[in-house]
ZATOR-976745 format. One record per residue (C-alpha): residue in three letters; x, y, z; residue number from 0. Coordinates in Angstrom, 3 decimals. Layout:
N
(rec Ala; (X; Y; Z); NUM) ...
% end
This chain:
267
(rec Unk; (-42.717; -20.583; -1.842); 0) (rec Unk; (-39.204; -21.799; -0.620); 1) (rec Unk; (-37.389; -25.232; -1.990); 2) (rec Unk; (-34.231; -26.552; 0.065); 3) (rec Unk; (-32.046; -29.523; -0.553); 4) (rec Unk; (-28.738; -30.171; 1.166); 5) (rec Unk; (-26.720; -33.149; 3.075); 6) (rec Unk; (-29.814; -34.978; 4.470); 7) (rec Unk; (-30.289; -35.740; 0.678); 8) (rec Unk; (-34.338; -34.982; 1.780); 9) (rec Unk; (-35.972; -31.948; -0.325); 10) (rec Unk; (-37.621; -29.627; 1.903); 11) (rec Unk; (-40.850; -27.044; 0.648); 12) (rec Unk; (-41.837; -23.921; 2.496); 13) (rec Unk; (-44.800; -21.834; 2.310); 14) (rec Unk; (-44.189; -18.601; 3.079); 15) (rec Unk; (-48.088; -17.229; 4.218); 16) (rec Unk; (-48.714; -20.214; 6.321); 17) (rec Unk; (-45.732; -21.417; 7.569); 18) (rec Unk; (-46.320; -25.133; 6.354); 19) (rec Unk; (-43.012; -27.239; 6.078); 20) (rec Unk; (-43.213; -30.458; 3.778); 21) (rec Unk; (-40.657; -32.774; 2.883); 22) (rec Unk; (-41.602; -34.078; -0.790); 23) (rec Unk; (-38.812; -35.757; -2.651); 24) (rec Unk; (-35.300; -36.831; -1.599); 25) (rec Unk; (-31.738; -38.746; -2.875); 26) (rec Unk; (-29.588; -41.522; -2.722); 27) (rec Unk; (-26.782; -38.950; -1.721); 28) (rec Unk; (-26.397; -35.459; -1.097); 29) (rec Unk; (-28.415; -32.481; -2.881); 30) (rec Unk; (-26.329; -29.940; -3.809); 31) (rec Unk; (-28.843; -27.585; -5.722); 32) (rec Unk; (-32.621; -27.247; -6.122); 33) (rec Unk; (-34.418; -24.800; -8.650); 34) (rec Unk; (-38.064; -24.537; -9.731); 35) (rec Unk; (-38.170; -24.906; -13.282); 36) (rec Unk; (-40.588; -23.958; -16.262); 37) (rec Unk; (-42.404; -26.920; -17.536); 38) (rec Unk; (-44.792; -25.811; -20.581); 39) (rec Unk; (-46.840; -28.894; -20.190); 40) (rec Unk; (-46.629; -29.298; -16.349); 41) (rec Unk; (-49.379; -26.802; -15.589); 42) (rec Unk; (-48.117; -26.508; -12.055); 43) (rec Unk; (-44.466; -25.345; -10.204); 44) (rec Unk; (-42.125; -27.883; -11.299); 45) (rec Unk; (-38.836; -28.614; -9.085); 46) (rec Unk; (-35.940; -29.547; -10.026); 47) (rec Unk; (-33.118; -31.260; -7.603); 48) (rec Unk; (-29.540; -32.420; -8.874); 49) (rec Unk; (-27.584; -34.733; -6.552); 50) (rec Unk; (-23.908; -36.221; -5.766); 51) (rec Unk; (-26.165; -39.555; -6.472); 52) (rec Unk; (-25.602; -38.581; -10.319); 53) (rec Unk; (-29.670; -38.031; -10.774); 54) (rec Unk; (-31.703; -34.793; -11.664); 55) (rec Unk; (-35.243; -35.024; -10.016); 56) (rec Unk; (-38.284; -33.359; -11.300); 57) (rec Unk; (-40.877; -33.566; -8.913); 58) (rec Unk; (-44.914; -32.211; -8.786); 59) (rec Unk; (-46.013; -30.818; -5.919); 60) (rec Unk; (-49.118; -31.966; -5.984); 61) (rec Unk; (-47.587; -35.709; -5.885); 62) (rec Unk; (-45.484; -37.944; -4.257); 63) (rec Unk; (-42.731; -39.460; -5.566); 64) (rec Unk; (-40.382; -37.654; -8.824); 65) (rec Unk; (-41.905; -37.101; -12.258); 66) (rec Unk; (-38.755; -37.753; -13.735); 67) (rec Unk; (-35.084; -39.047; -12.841); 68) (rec Unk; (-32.229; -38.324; -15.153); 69) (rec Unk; (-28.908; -40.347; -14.853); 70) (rec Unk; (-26.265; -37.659; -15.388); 71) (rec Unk; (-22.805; -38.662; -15.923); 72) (rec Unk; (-21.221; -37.873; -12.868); 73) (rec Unk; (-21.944; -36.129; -9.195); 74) (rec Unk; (-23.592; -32.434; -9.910); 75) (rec Unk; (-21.562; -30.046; -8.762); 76) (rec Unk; (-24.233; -26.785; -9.776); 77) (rec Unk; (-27.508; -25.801; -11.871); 78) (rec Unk; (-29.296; -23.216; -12.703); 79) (rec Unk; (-32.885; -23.022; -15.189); 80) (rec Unk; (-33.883; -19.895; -17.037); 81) (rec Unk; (-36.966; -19.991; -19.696); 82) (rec Unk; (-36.658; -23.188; -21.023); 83) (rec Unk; (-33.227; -24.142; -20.335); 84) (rec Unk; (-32.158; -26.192; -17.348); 85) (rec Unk; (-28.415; -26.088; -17.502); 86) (rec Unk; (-26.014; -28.913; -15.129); 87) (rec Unk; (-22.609; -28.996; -14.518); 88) (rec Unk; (-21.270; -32.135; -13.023); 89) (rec Unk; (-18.159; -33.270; -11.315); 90) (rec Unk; (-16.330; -34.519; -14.787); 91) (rec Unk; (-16.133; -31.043; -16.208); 92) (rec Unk; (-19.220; -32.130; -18.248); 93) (rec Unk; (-22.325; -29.790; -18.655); 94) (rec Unk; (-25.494; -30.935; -19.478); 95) (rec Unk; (-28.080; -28.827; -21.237); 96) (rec Unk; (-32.194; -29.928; -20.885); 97) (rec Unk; (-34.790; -28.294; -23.152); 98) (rec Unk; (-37.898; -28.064; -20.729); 99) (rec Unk; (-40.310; -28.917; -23.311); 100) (rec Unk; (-38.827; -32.242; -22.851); 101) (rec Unk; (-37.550; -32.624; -19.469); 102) (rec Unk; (-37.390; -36.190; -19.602); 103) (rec Unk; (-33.680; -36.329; -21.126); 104) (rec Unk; (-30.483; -34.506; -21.491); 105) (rec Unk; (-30.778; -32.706; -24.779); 106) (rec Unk; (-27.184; -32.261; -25.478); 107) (rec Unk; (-24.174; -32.564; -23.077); 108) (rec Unk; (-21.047; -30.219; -23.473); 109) (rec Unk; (-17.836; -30.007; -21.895); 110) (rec Unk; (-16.676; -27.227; -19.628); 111) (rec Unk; (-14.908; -24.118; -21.327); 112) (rec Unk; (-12.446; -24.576; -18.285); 113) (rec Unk; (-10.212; -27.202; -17.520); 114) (rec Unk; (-9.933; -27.493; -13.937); 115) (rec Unk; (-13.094; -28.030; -11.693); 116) (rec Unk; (-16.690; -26.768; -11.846); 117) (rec Unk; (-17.828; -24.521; -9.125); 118) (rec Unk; (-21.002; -22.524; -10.665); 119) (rec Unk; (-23.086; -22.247; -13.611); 120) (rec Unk; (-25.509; -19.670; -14.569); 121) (rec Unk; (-28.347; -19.703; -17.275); 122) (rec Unk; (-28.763; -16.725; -19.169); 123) (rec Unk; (-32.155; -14.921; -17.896); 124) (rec Unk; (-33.204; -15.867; -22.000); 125) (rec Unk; (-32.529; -19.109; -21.642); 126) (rec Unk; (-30.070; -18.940; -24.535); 127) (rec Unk; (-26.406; -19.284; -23.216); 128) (rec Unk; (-25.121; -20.219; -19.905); 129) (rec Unk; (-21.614; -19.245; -17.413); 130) (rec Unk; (-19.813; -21.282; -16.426); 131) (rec Unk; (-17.204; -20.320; -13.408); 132) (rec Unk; (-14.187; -22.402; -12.155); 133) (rec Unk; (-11.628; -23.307; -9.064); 134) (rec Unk; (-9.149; -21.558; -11.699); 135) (rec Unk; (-9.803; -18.035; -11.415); 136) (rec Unk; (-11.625; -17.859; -14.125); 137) (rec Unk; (-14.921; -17.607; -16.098); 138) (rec Unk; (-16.330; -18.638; -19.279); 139) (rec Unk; (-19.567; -17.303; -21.121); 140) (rec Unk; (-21.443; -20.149; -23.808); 141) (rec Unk; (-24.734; -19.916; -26.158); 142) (rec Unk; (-26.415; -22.789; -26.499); 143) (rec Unk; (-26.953; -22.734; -29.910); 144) (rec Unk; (-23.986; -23.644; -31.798); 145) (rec Unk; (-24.750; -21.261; -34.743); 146) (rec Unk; (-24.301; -18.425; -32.234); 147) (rec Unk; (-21.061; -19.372; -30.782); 148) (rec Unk; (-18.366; -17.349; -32.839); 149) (rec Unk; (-20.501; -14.808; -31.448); 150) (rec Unk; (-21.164; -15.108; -27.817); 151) (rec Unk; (-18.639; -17.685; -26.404); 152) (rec Unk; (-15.121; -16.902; -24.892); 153) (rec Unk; (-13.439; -17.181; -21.331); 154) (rec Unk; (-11.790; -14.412; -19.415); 155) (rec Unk; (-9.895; -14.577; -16.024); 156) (rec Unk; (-11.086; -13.151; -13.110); 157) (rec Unk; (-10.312; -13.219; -8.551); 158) (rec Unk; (-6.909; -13.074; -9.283); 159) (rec Unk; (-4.137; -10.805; -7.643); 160) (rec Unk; (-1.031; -9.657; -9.359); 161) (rec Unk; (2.118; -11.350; -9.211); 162) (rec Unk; (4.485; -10.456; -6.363); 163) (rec Unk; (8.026; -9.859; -6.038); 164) (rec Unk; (8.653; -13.326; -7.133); 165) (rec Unk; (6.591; -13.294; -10.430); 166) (rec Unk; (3.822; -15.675; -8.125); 167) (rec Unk; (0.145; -14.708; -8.454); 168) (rec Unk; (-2.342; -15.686; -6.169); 169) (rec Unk; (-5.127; -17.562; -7.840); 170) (rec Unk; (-8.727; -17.801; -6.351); 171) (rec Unk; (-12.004; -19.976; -6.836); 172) (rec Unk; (-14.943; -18.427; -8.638); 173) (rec Unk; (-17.443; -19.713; -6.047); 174) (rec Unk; (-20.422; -18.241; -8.060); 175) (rec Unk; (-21.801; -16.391; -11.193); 176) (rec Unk; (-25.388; -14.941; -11.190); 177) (rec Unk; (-27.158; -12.713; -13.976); 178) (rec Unk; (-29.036; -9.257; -13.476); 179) (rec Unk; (-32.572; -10.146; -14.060); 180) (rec Unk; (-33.309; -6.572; -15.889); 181) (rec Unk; (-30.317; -5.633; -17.466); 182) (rec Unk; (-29.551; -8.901; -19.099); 183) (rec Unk; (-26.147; -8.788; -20.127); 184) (rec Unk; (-24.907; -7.777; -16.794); 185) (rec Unk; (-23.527; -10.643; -14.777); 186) (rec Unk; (-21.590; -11.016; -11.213); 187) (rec Unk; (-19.049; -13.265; -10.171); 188) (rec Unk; (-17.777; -13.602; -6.748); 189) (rec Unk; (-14.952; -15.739; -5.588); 190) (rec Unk; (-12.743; -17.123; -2.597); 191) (rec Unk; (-10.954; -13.851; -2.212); 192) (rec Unk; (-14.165; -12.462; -0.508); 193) (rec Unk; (-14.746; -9.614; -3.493); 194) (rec Unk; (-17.198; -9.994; -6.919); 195) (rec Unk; (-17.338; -7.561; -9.878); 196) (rec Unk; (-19.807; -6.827; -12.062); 197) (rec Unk; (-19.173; -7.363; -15.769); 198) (rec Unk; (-21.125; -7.095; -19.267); 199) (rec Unk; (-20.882; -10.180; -21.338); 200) (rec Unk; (-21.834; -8.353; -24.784); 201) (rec Unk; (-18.789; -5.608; -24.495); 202) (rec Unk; (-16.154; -7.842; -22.604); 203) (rec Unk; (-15.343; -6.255; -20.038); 204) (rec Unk; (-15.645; -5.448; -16.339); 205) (rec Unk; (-18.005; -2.681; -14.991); 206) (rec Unk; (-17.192; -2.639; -11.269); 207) (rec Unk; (-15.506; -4.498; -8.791); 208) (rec Unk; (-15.038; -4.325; -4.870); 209) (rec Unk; (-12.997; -4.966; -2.259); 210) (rec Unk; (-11.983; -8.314; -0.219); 211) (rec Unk; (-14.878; -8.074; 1.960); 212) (rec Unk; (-12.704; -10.209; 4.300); 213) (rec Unk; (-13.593; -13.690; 4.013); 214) (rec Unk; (-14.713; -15.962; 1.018); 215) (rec Unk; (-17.831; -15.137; -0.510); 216) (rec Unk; (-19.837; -18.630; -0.975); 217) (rec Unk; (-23.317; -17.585; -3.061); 218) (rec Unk; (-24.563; -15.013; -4.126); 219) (rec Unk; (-28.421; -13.778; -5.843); 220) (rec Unk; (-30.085; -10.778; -7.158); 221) (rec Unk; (-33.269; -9.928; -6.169); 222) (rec Unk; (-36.326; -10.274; -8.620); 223) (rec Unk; (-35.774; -6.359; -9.614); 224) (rec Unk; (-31.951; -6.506; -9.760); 225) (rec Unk; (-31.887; -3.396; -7.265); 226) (rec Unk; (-30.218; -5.320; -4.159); 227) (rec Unk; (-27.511; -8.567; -5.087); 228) (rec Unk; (-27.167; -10.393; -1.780); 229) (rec Unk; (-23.935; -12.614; -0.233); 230) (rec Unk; (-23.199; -14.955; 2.187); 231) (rec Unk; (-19.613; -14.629; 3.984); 232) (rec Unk; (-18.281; -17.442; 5.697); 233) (rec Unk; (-15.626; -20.359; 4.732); 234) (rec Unk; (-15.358; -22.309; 1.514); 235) (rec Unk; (-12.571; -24.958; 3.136); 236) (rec Unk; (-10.746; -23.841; -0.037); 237) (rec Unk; (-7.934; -23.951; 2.260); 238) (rec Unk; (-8.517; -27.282; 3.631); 239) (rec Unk; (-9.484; -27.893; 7.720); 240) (rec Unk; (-6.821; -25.784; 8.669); 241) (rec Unk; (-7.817; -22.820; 7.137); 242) (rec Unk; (-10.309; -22.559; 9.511); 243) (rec Unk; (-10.888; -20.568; 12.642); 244) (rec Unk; (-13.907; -19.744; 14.808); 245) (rec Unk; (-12.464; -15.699; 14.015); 246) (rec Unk; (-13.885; -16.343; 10.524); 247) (rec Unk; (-17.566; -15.108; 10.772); 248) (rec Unk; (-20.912; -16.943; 8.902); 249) (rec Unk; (-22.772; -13.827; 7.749); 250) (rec Unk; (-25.513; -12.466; 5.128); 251) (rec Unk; (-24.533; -9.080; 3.239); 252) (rec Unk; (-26.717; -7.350; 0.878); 253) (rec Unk; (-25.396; -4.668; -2.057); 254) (rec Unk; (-27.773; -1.588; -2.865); 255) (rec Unk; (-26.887; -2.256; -6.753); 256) (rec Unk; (-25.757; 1.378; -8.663); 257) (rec Unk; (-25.810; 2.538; -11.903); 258) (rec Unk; (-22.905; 2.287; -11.928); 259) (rec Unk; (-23.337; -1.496; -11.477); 260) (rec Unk; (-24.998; -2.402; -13.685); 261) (rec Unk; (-25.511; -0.342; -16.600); 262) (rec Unk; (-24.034; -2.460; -20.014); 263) (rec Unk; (-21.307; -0.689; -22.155); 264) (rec Unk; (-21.862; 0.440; -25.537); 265) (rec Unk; (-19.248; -1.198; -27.327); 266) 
% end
């Protein structure tokens, strides 16, 4: 099954063996991400839909009409749900956190580790800590549970080039984060500069990183056995309208992932 949301604020189900298209659920505004969620008392697939209406959906889809909607505090900008965590990150820098055993309301709201704009967040695959990645060139990694944080929180810069002649660096959107499903503490983050690294939360530090692949990377995913990590090329309009040009090419790349990739550090 396939769930799609975007700027005709409609969300849009696919199933894959048959082919059948349904529209179930849509917004006051547009959707800018979908998920399917884990619901312990829903019994059935559960999606999830956040919105530049302020609202998280939750809809059935065995029903019309949303289970739930949640009044966030601003536009969401990103989410992302893992176990029982459904983690939003809206246009005010805020982050909201849901426990799924209660999907009903915002658990506890947080603000960003970063201090300019939100472009991505990422749930840990245990549920227990989220990333959070920014316009600023940089990243930051946060548990959940307070009690852990001394332990598992801090930020780290990243898609940034060294300074030139004139001391000026060059200082690129993080346009998304995504963990390895298997190896857990291995995460990716891919940016405006058109390259993404691979880094290990737990030791600090990065494992690989590539080239410019030419043009901005926009999103990015692993596949369900973390052996392939897939991204889309194209424009981000990070540069505004004229930063455009029909030379810039709107294309789908997939990684073979290495060992070398992914394999955590001892630290």
């Amino acid at each position: 099954m396939v769930v799609a949301g975007g700027a005709d604020r409609k969300v849009h189900f696919l199933h894959l063996a048959t082919g059948q298209q349904v529209t179930f659920g849509s917004h006051d505004a547009p959707i800018r991400g979908v998920r399917f969620v884990e619901v312990p008392a829903a019994g059935a697939p559960i999606v999830a839909s956040g919105s530049w209406d302020k609202t998280v959906r939750f809809w059935d889809l065995r029903q019309q009409g949303p289970l739930a909607t949640v009044a966030c505090t601003e536009r969401v900008y990103s989410m992302d749900s893992k176990a029982r965590l459904l983690v939003v990150a809206t246009a005010n820098r805020c982050i909201h956190l849901f426990d799924l055993q209660n999907p009903t309301s915002i658990a506890r709201t947080v603000e960003s580790p970063l201090n300019h704009q939100t472009k991505a967040v990422a749930a840990f695959p245990d549920g227990k800590g989220w990333a959070t990645a920014s316009i600023e060139g940089r990243c930051g990694i946060s548990a959940v549970d307070d009690a852990e944080a001394s332990r598992i929180n801090f930020t780290f810069r990243c898609h940034r080039e060294q300074p030139d002649s004139r001391q000026i660096s060059k200082v690129w959107s993080v346009n998304d984060v995504r963990f390895h499903p298997i190896n857990t503490s291995v995460f990716t983050t891919a940016g405006s500069d058109g390259a993404f690294h691979f880094w290990d939360r737990v030791a600090h530090s990065r494992l690989k990183g590539y080239p410019p692949v030419g043009s901005a990377i926009t999103s990015t995913a692993f596949s369900a056995d973390g052996r392939f990590f897939a991204y889309a090329v194209g424009y981000d309009w990070s540069m505004g309208y004229a930063g455009n040009s029909p030379q810039i090419q709107t294309k789908l790349m997939v990684h073979p992932v290495s060992t070398e990739d992914a394999t955590p550090r001892r630290k």
